[in-house]
Each structure stands twice: as structure tokens, then as C-alpha cells.
PDB file of N, CA, C and O in Angstrom:
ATOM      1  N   UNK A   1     151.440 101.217 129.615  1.00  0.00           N
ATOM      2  CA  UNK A   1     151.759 100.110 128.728  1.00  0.00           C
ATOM      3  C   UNK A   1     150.897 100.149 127.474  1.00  0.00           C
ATOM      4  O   UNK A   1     151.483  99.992 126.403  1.00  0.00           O
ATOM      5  N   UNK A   2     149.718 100.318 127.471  1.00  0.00           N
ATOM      6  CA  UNK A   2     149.028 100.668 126.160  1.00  0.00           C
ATOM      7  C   UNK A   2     149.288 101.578 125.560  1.00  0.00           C
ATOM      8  O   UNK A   2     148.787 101.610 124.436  1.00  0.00           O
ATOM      9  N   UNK A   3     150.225 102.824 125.997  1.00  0.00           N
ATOM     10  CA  UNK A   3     150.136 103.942 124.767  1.00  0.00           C
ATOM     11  C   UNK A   3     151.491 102.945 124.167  1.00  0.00           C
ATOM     12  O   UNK A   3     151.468 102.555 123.000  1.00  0.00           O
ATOM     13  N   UNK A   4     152.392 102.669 124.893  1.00  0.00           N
ATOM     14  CA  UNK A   4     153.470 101.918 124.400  1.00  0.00           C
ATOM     15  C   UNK A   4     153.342 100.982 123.284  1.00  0.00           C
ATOM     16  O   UNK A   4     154.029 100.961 122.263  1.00  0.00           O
ATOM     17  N   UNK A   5     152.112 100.001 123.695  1.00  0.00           N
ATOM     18  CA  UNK A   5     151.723  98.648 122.987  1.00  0.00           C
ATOM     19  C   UNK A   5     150.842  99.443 121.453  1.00  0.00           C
ATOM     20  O   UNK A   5     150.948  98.726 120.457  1.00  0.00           O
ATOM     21  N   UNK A   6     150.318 100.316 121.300  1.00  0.00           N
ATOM     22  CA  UNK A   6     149.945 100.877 120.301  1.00  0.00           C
ATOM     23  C   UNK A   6     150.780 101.188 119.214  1.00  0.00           C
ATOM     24  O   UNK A   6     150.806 100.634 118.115  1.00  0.00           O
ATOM     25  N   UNK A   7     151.713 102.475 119.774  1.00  0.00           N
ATOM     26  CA  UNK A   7     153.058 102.467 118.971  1.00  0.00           C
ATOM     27  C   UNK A   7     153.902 101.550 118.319  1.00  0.00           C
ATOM     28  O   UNK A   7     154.309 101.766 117.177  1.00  0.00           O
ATOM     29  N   UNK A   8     154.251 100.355 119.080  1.00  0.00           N
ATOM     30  CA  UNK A   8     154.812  99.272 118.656  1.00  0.00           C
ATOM     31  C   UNK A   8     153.990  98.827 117.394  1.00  0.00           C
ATOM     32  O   UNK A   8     154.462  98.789 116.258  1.00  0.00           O
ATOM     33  N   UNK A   9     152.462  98.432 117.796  1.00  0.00           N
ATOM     34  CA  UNK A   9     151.906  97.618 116.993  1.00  0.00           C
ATOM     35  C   UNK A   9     151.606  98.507 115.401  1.00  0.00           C
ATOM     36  O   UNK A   9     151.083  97.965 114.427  1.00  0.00           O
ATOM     37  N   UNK A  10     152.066  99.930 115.440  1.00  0.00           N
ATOM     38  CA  UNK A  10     152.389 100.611 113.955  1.00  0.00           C
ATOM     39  C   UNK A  10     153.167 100.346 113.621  1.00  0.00           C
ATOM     40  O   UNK A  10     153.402 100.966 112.584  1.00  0.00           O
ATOM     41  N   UNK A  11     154.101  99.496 113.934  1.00  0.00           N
ATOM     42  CA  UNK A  11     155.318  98.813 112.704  1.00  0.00           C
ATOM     43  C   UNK A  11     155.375  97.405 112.555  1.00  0.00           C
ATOM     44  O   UNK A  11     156.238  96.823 111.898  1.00  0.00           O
ATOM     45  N   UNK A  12     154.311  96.787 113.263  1.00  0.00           N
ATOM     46  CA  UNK A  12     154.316  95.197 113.289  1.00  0.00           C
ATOM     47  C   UNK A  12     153.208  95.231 112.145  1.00  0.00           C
ATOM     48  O   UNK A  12     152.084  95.693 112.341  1.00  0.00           O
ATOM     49  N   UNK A  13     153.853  94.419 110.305  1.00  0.00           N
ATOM     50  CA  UNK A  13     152.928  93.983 109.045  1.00  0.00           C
ATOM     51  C   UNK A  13     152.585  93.301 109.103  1.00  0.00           C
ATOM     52  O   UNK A  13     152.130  93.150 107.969  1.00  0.00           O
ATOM     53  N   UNK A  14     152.224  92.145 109.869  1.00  0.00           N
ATOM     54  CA  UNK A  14     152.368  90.624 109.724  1.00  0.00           C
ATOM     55  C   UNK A  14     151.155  90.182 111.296  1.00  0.00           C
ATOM     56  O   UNK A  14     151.107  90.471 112.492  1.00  0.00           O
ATOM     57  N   UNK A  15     150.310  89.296 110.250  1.00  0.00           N
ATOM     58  CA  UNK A  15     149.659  89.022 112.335  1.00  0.00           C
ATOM     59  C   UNK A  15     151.201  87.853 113.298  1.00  0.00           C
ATOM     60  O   UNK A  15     151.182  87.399 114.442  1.00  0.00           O
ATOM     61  N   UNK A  16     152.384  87.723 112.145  1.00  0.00           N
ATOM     62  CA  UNK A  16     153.014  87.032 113.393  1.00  0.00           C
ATOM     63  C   UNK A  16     154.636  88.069 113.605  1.00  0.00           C
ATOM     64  O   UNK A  16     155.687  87.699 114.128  1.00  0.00           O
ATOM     65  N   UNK A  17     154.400  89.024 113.166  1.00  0.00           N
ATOM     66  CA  UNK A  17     155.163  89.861 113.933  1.00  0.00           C
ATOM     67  C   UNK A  17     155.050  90.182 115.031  1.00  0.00           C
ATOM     68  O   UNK A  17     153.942  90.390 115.524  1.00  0.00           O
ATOM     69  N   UNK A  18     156.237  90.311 115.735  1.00  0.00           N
ATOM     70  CA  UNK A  18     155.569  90.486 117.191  1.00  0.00           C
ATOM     71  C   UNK A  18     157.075  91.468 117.748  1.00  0.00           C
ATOM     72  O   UNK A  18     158.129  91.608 117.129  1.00  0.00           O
ATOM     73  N   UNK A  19     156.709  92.010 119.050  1.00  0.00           N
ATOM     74  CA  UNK A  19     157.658  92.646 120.135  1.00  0.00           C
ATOM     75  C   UNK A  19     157.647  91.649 121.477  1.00  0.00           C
ATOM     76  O   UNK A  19     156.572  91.258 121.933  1.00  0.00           O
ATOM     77  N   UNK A  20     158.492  91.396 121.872  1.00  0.00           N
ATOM     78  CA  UNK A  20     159.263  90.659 122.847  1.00  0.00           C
ATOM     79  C   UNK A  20     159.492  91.966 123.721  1.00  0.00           C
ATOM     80  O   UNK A  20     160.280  92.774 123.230  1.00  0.00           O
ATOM     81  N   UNK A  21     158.872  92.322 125.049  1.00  0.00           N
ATOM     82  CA  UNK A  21     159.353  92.823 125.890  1.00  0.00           C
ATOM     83  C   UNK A  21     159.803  92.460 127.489  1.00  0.00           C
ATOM     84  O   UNK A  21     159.078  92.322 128.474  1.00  0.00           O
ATOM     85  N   UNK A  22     160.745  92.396 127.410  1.00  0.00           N
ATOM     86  CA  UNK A  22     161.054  91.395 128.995  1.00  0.00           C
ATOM     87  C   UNK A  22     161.085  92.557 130.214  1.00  0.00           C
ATOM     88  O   UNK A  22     161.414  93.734 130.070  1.00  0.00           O
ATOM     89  N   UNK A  23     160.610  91.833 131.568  1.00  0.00           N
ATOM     90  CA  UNK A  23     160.553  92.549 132.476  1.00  0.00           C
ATOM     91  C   UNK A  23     161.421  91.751 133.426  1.00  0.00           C
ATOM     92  O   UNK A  23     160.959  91.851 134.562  1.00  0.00           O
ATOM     93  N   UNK A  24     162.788  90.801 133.373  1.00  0.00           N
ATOM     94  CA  UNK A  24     162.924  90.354 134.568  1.00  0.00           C
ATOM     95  C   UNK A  24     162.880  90.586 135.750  1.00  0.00           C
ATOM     96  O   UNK A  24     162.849  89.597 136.481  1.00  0.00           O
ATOM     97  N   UNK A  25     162.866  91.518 136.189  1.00  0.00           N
ATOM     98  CA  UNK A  25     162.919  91.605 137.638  1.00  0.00           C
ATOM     99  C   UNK A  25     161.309  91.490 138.299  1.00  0.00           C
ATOM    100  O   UNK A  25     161.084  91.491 139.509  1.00  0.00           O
ATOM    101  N   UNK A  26     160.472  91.413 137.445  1.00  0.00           N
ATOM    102  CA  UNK A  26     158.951  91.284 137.680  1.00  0.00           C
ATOM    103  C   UNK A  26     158.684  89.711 137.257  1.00  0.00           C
ATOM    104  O   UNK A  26     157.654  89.123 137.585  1.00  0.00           O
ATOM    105  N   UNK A  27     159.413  89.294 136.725  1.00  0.00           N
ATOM    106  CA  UNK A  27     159.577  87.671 136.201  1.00  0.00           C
ATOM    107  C   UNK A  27     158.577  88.011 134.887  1.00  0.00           C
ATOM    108  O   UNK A  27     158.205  86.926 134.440  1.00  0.00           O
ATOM    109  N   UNK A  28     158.059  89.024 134.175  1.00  0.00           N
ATOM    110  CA  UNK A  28     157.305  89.384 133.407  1.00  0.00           C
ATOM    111  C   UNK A  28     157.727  88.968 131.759  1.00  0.00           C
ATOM    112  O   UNK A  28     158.915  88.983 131.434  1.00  0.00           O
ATOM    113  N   UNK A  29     156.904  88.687 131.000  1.00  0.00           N
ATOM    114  CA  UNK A  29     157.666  88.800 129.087  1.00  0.00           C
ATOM    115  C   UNK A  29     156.132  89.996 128.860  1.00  0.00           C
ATOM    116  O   UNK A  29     155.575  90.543 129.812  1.00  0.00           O
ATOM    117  N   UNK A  30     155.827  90.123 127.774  1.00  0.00           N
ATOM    118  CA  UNK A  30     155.209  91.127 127.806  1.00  0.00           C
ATOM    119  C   UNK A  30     155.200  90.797 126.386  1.00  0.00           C
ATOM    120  O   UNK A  30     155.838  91.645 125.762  1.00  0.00           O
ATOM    121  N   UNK A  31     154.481  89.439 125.279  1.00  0.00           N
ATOM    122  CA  UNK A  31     154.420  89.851 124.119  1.00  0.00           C
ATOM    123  C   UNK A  31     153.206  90.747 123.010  1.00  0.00           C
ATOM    124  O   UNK A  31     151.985  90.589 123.030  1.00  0.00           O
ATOM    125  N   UNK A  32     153.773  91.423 122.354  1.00  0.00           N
ATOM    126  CA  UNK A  32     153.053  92.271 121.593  1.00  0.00           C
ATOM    127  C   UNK A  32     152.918  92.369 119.800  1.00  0.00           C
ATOM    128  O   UNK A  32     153.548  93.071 119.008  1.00  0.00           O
ATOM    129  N   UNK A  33     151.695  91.235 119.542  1.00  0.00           N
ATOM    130  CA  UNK A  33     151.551  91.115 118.253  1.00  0.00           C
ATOM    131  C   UNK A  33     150.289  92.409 117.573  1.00  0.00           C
ATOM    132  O   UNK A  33     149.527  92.864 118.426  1.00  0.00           O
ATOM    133  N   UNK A  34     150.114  92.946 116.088  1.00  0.00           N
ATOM    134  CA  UNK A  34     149.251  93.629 116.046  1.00  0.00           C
ATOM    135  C   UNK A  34     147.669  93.374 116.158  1.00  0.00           C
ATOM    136  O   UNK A  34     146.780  94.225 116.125  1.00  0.00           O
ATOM    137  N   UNK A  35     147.536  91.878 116.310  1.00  0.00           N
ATOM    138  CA  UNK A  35     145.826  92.001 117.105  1.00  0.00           C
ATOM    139  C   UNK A  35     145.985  91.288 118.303  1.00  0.00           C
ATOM    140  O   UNK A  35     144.991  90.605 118.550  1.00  0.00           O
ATOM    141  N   UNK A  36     147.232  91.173 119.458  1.00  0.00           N
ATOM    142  CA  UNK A  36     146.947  90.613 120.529  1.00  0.00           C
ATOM    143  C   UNK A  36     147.836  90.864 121.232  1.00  0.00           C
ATOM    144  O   UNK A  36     148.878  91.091 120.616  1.00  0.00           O
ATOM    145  N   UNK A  37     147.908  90.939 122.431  1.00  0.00           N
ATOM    146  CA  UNK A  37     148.543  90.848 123.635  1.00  0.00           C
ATOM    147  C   UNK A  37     148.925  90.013 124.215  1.00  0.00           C
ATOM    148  O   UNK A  37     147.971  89.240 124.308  1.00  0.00           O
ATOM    149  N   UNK A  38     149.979  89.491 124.852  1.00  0.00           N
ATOM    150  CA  UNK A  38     150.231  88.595 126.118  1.00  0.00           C
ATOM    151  C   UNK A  38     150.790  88.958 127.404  1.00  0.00           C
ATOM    152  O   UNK A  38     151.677  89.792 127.222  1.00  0.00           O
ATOM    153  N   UNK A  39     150.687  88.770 128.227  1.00  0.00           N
ATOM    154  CA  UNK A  39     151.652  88.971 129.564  1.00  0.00           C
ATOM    155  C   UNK A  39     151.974  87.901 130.457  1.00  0.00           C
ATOM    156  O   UNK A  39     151.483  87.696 131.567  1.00  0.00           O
ATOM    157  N   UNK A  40     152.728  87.333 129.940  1.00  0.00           N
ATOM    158  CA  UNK A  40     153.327  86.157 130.349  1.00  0.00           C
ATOM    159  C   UNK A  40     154.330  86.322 131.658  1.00  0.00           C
ATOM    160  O   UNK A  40     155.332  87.026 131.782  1.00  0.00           O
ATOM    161  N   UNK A  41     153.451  85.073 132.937  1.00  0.00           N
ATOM    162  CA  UNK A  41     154.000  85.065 133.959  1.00  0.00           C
ATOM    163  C   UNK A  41     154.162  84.133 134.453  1.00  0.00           C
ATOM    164  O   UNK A  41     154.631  84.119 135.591  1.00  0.00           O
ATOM    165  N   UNK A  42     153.784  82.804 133.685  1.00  0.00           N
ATOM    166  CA  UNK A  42     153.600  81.440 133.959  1.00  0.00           C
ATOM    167  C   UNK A  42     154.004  80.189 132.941  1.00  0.00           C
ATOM    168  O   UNK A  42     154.642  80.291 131.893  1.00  0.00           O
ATOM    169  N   UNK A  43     153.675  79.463 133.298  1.00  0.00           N
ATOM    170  CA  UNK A  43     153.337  78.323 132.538  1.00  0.00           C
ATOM    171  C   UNK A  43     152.670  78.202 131.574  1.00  0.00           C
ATOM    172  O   UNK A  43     152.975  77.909 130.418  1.00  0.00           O
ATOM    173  N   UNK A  44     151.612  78.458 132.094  1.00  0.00           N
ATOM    174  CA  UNK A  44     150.126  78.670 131.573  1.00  0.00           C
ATOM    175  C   UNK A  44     149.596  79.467 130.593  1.00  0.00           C
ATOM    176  O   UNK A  44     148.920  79.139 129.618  1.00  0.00           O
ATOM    177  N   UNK A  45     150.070  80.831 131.045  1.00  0.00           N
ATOM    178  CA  UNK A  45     150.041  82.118 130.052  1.00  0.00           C
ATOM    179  C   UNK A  45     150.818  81.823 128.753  1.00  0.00           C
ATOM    180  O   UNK A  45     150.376  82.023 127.622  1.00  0.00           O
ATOM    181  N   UNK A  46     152.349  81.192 129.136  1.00  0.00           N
ATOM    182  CA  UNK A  46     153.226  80.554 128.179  1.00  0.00           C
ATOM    183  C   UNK A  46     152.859  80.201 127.613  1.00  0.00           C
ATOM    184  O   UNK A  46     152.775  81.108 126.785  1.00  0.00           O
ATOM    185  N   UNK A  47     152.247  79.080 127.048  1.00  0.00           N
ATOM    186  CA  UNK A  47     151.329  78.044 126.690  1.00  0.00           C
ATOM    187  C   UNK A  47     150.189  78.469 126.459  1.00  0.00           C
ATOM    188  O   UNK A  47     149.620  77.516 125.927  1.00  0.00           O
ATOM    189  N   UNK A  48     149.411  79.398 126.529  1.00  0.00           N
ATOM    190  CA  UNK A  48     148.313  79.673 125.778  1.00  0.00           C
ATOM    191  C   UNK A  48     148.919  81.003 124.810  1.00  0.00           C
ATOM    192  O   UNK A  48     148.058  81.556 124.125  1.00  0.00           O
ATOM    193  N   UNK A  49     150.148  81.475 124.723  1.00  0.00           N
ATOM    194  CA  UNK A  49     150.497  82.419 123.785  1.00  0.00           C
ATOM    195  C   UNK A  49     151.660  81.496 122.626  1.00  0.00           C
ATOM    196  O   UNK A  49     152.055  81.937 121.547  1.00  0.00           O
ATOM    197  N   UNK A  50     151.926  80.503 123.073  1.00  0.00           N
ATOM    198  CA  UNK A  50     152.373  79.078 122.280  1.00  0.00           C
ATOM    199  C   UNK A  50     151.393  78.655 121.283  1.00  0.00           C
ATOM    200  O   UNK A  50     151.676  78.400 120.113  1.00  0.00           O
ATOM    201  N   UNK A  51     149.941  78.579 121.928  1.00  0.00           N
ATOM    202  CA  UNK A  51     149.171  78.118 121.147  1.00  0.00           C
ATOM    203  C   UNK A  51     148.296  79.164 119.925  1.00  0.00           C
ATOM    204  O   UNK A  51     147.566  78.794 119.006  1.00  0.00           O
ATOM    205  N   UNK A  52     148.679  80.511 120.314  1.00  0.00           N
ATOM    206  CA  UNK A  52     148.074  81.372 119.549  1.00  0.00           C
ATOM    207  C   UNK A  52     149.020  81.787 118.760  1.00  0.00           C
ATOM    208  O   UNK A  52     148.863  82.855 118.168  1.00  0.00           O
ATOM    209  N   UNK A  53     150.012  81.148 118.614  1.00  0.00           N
ATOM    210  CA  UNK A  53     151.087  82.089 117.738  1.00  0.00           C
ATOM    211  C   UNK A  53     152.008  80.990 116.689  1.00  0.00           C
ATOM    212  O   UNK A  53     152.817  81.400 115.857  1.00  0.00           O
ATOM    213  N   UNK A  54     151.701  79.579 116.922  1.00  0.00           N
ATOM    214  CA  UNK A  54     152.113  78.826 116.444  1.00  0.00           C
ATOM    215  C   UNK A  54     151.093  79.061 115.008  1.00  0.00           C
ATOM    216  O   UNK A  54     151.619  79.127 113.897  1.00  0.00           O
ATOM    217  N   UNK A  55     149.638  79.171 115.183  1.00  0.00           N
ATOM    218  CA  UNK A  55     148.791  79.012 113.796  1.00  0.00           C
ATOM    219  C   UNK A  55     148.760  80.702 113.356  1.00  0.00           C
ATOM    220  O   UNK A  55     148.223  81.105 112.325  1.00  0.00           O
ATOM    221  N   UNK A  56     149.368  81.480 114.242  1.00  0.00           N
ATOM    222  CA  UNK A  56     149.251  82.573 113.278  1.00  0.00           C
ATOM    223  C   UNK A  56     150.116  82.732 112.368  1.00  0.00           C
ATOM    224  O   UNK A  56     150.156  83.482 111.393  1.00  0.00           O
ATOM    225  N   UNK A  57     151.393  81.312 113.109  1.00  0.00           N
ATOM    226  CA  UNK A  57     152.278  81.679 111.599  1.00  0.00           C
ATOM    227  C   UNK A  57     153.774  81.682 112.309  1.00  0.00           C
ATOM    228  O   UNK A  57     154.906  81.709 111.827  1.00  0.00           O
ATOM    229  N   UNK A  58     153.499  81.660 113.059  1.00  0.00           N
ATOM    230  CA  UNK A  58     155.292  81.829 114.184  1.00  0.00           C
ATOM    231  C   UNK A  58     155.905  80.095 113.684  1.00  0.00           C
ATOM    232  O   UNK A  58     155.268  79.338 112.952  1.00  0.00           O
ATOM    233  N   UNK A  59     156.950  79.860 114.163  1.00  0.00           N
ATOM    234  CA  UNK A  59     157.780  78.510 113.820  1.00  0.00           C
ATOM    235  C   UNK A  59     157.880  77.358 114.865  1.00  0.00           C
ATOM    236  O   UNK A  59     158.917  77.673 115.448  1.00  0.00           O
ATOM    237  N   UNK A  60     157.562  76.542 115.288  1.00  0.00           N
ATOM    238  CA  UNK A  60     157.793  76.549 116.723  1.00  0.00           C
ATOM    239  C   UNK A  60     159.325  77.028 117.341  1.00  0.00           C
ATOM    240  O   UNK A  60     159.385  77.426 118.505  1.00  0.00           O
ATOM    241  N   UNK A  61     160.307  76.977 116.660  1.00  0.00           N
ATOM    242  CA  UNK A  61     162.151  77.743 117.207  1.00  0.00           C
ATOM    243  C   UNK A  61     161.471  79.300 117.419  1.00  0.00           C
ATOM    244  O   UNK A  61     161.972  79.869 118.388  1.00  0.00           O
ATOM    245  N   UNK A  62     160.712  79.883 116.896  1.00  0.00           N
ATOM    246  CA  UNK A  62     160.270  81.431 117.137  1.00  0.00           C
ATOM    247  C   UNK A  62     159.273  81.829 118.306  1.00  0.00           C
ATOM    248  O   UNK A  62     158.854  82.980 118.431  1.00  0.00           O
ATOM    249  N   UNK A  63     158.853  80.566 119.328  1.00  0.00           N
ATOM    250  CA  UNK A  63     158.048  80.939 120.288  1.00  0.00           C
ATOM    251  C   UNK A  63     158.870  80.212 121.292  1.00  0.00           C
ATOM    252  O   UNK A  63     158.354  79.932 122.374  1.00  0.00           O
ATOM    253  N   UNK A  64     160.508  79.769 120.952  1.00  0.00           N
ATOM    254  CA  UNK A  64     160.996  80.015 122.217  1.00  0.00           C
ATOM    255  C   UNK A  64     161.729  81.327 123.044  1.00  0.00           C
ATOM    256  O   UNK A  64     162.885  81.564 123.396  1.00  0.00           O
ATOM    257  N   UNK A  65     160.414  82.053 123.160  1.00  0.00           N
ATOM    258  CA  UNK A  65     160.814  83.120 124.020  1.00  0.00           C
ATOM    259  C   UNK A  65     161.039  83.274 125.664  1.00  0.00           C
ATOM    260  O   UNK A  65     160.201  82.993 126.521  1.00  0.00           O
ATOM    261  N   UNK A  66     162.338  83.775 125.880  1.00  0.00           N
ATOM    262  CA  UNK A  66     162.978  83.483 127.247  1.00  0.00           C
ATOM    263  C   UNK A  66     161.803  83.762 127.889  1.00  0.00           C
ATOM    264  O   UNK A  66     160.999  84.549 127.390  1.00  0.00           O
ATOM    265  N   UNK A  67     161.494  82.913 129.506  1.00  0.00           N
ATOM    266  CA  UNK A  67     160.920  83.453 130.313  1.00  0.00           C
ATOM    267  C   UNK A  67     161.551  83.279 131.340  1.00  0.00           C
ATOM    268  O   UNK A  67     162.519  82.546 131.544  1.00  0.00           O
ATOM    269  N   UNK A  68     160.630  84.429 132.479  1.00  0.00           N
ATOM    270  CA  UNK A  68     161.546  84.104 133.394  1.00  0.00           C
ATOM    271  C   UNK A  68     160.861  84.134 134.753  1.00  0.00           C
ATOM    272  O   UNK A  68     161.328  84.844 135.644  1.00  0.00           O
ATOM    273  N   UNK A  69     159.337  83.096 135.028  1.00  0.00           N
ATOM    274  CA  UNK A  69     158.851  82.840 135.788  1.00  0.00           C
ATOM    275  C   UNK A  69     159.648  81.798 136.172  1.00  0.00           C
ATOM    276  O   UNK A  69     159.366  81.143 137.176  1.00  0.00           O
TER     277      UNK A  69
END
């Protein structure tokens, strides 16, 4: 997952660009901005990548990303 998350993060300009990678069958999201990571499996995780992405600049309509805990 990190050589992956590297690659990605060479085309993300923006600290609120990001990659959305879903894992349903792991109930997993997997977001990938260029200075941060998430791996969202909860509530919780949800919600603390809500709160880091709202002031980097995201919309709140742009951090409704499907989950699927």
C-alpha cells in the first residue's frame, strides 16, 4: 500500500486533493491526500479524517465519502 500511496500522491497539487480508495469487502475506504493518510474503518476514523480535511480546504458535500463500516 505505500509504494501505491506514493505514486498516487505524485499527481495530487493541492493539500485537499485527495484519492478515494474503497475496499468493500474489508469494510475499508483508504483516503490518500499528499501529506496524509487515512484508513477508515469506523466512525471514529470517519470523523477524525472529516475533521482534517474540512480546514484543509475540502467542502463539507466533498467529505461525504461512501463508507462502508
Amino acid at each position: 500500500m505505500e509504494i501505491f500511496g506514493e505514486i498516487i500522491k505524485k499527481y495530487l497539487n493541492a493539500p485537499y486533493n485527495y484519492a478515494n480508495v474503497k475496499f468493500p469487502d474489508r469494510k475499508l475506504n483508504v483516503l490518500i491526500f499528499p501529506d496524509k493518510d487515512f484508513i477508515i474503518s469506523d466512525e471514529k476514523t470517519d470523523k477524525i479524517a472529516k475533521d482534517w480535511a474540512l480546514p484543509a480546504g475540502l467542502s463539507k458535500p466533498e467529505t461525504d465519502w461512501t463508507t462502508f463500516y
